[in-house]
N, C-alpha and C positions, 0 to 999 in steps of 0.2 A: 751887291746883290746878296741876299739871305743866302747862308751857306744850305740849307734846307733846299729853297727854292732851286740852288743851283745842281744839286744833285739830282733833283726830280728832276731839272731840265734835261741832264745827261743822262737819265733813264729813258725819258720819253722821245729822245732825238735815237737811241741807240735801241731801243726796243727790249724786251727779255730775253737773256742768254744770249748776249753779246759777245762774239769772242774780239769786239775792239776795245771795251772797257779797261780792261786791263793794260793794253798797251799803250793807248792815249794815255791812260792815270799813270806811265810811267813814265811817257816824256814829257808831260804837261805840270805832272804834280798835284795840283788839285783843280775841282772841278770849275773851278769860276777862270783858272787859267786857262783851260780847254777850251771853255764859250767862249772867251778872247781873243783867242790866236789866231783864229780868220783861216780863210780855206789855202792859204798858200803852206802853210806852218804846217795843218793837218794834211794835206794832198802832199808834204815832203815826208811827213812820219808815214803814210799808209796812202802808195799812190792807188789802190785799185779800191778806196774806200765809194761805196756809191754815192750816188748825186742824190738822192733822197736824204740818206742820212748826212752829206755831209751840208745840205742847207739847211737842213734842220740843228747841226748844230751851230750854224751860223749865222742864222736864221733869228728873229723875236717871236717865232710861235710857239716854239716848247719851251720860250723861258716864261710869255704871259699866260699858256696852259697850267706851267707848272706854280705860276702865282698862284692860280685859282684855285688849283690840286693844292698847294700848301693851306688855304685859307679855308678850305672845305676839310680836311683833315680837321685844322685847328678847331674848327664851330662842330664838330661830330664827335668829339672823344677821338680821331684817330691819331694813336704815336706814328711817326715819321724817323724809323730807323738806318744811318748811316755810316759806310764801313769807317768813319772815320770818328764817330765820336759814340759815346756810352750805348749800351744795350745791342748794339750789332753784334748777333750771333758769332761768339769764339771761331777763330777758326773755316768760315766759313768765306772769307775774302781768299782766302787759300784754292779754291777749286778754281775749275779752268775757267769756268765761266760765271764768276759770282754776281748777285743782283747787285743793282746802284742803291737800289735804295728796298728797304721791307717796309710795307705798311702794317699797322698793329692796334692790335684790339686787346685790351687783357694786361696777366699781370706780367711785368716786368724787374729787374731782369729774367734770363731763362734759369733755370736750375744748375746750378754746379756741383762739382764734386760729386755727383751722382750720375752711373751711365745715363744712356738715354737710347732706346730702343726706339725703330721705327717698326709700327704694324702693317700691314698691305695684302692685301687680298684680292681676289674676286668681290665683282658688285654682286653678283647672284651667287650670294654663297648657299648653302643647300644646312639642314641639322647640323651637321656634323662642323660645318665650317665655322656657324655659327656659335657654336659650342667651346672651340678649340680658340676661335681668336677671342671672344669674351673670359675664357679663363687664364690665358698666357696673360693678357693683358691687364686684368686685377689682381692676377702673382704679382707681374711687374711692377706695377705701379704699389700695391700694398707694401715692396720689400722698398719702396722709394726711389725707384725708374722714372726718368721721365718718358711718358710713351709718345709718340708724336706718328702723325697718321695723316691721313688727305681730306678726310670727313666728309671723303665722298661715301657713296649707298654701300653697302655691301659690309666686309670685314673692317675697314676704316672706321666707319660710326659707331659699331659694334666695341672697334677699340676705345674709342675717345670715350662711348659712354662707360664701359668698363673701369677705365682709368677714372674716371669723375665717380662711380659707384664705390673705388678703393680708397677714396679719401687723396687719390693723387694727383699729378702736374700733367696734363695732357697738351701738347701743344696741334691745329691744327693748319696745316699749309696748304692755300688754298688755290683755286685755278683760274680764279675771276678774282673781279674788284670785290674791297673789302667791303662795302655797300650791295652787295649780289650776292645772295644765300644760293646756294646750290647742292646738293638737290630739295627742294623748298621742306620736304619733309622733314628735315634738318634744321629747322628755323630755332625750334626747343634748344636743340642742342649746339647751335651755335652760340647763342644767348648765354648756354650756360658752359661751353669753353671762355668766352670770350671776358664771362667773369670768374669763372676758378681755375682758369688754365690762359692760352695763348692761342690766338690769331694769327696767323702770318700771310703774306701776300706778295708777290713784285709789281703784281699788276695793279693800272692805276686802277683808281674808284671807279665805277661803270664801264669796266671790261667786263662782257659776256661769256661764259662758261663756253666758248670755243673748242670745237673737238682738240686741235693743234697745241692749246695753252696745257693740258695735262701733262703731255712727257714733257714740257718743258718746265712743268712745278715737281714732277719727280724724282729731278736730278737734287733740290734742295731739301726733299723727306730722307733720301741718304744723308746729306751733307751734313744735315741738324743731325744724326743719328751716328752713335758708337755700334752700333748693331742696327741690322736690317732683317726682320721675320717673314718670312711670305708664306702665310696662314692655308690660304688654298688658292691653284690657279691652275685654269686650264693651258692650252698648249701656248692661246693668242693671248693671253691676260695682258693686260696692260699692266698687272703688277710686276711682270719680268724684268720689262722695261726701265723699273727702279730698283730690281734687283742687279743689271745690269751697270747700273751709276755705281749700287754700290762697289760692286767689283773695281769696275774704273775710278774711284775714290778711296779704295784701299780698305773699305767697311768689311767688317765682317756679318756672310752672310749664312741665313739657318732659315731652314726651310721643313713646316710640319710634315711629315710623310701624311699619306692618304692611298684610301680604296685605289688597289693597280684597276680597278674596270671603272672607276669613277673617272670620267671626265674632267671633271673640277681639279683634280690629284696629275694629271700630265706635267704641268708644267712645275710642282713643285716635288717631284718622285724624281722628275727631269733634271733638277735643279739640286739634289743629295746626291744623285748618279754623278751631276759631271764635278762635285768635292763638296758643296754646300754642308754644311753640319747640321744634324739632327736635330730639331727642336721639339722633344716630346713636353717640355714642362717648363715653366719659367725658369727652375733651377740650371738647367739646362746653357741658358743665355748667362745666368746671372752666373754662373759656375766660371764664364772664360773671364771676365772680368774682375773677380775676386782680387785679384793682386793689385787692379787700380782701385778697386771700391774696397776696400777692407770691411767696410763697416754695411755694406751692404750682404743682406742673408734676407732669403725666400722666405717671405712671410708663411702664417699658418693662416689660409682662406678658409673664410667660413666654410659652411658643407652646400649652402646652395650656389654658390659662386663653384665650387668643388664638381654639382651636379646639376645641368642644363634644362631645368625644371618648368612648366608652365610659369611658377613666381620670376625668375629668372628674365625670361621674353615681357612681363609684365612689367618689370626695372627698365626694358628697352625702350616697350612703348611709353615710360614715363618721360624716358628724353627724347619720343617723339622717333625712336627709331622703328622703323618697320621689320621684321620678323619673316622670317620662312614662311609661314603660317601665313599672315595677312600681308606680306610686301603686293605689293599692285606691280602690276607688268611696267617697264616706262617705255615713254616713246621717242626716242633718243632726237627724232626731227622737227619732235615740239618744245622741245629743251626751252630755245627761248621765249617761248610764247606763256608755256603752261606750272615749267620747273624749276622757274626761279621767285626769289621773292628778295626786297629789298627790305636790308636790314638797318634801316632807315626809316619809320611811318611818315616822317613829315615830309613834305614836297622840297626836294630840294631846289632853291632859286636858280635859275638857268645862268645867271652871270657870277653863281659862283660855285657853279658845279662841275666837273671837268665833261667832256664831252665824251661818248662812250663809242671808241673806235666802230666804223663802221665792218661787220665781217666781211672777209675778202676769201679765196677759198687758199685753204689749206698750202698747199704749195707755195701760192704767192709768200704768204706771210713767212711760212719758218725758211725760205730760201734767203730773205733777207736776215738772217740768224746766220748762217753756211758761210763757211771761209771762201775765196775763190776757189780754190781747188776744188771741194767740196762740190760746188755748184756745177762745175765745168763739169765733171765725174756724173752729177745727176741729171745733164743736158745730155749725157749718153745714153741713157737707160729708153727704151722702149716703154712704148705702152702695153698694160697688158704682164704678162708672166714672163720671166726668165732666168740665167742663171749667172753664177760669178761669171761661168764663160764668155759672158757679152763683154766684159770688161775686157779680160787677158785678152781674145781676140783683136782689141783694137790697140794692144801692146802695153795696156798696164798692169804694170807687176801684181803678181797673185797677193802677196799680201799687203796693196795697197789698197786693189781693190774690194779687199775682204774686210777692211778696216771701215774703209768708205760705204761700204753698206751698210756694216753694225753702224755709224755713227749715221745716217739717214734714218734708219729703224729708230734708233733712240730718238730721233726728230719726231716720231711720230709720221712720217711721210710714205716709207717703205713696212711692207709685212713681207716678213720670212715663210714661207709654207714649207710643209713636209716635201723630204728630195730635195733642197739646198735650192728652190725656187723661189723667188721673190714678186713682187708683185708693188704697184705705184698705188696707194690709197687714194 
């Protein structure tokens, strides 16, 4: 079997952010020895592995999906990146739960010998937000950062377009299939990462922008990143959530201060109080890394880059990003009907296109992600609101169960509220 093909098959049997990846790849060796070894081999390496995943990987469905997914890649321009051979992001089979495989659009390889900063923010950033990730971001990139971001609505586009405005490497990591622009407004600027910058993806081609797929693509915006910025966020941002990878991945994180009565300013006012570093100015970021980059120094920014001008928002809407000013409200439950767009015009042939997982809700999907533990811990939890107490009470240890929440929160499944209250998405 195509060493390619085989890897996509162990993607697509194991899902994204797998935490069996890794330990399969370590009794099995590589991936075409794993499809081989039949369910007695695998059920003695990992007896509590499920019945879904383990016919699937024993299974001909995810290896003739994953034909097609190779051959559709091949006929699209898509790279097909694996931990095993050229272009697999440094460093990045290193974390607990690394992707089988990255889809790619753009130029390759990624930048070296030059940090690489990650941007994140609020989707509704307000002026000010606006203001602040567009100029950190053309520092960065102008002193030769790679900046790398989600290229979702809000601070991320703002980044990526910023970084493509300073002449630099912007990579973008995305939450859907590489054939599925999201949010469509972004189509310009997908286009034009995907030719002066980088695309990246786990997910197969016609996976749908899934609420669930986000935290599970923002553990990899850390991972790619020497630094982590979190521009503006309120208290729920989904950008803490990658602020939090970073911690647990050993990133170093910096966080812009903001208006204490601004709303948007909670989670990252939140987030210097509990050690986070200051990030008033590129220099700032580029200042902790001076001893790895030597040759990196903050560039001198023009004066409109400098000052967040009408021309400025007009450079946005060139790459199609929306603005303070004109962004449109979105409707987060027409996602898939109205806010995406395939970056693809021509019809793709049905027998040689991968099929595009049917959604399932929330829980189903990321609990097949969860270790046993993990799952057996979120089979406790009530519906509704409650607190670490539900846990201790039925006798487990306080700081298991406080781990075990943060790492459900990171799944995207659990939200934290004020008063140490949580609550089941």
């Amino acid at each position: 079997m195509d060493h390619e093909i085989s890897w996509v098959a162990v993607s697509l049997a194991l899902g994204p952010r797998s935490h069996l990846l890794k330990p399969l790849l370590r009794r099995f060796g590589t991936p075409e020895a794993l499809l081989a070894a039949g369910r007695e081999a695998i059920l003695a390496e990992i007896p509590d592995i499920g019945k879904g995943t383990l016919s699937s990987l024993c299974g001909e469905d995810a290896q003739q999906m994953a034909s097609r997914t190779v051959y559709w890649c091949h006929q699209n321009g898509v790279r097909i990146l694996v931990p095993d051979r050229e272009y697999y992001p440094t460093g990045l089979w290193e974390i607990a739960e690394p992707p089988a495989v990255l889809y790619c659009k753009g130029k390759l390889p990624l930048p070296t010998g030059v940090p690489s900063v990650g941007i994140v923010g609020t989707r509704r950033t307000d002026a000010y937000g606006e203001r602040v990730a567009y100029k950190l971001s053309f520092e960065l990139a102008a002193a030769g950062a790679t900046v790398i971001s989600g290229m979702a609505q809000g601070a991320d586009g703002i980044a990526a377009a910023a970084a493509l405005d300073a002449g630099g490497h912007t990579v973008a990591v995305l939450g859907c299939g590489i054939d599925v622009i999201y949010p469509r407004q972004h189509e310009r600027l997908f286009r034009e990462i995907a030719t002066f910058g980088t695309v990246l993806t786990e997910f197969t081609p016609g996976t749908r922008p899934n609420g669930w797929n986000f935290p599970v693509r923002n553990r990899l915006i850390s991972a790619l990143s020497d630094a982590l910025v979190v521009t503006e966020a309120a208290e729920d941002s989904g950008s803490l959530i990658t602020a939090r990878y970073a911690l647990l991945q050993g990133k170093t994180l910096f966080a812009v201060p903001g208006d204490v009565d601004n709303p948007r300013s909670v989670g990252t006012n939140g987030l210097i109080r509990s050690g986070a570093l200051m990030a008033l100015s590129a220099e700032d970021v580029l200042a902790h890394f001076r001893f790895l980059y030597p040759q990196i120094q903050a560039a001198r920014v023009p004066a409109e880059a400098m000052q967040y001008t009408e021309a400025t928002r007009e450079k946005l809407r060139a790459h199609g990003v929306p603005t303070v000013l004109d962004r449109e409200e979105q409707k987060p439950a027409q996602i898939e009907k109205t806010d995406t767009v395939s970056a693809h015009s021509a019809q793709k042939p049905a027998e040689q296109t991968p099929a595009a997982s049917t959604p399932t809700p929330v829980s189903e999907e990321v609990l097949q992600l969860l270790d046993p533990r993990q799952r057996e811990l979120y089979g406790m939890l009530p519906e509704g609101t409650f607190s670490l107490d539900h846990l201790t009470a039925k006798g487990i240890p306080s700081g298991e169960a406080a781990a075990a929440l943060t790492v459900l929160e990171l799944y995207g499944i659990l939200q934290s509220c004020p008063g140490g209250i949580y609550r089941k998405l």
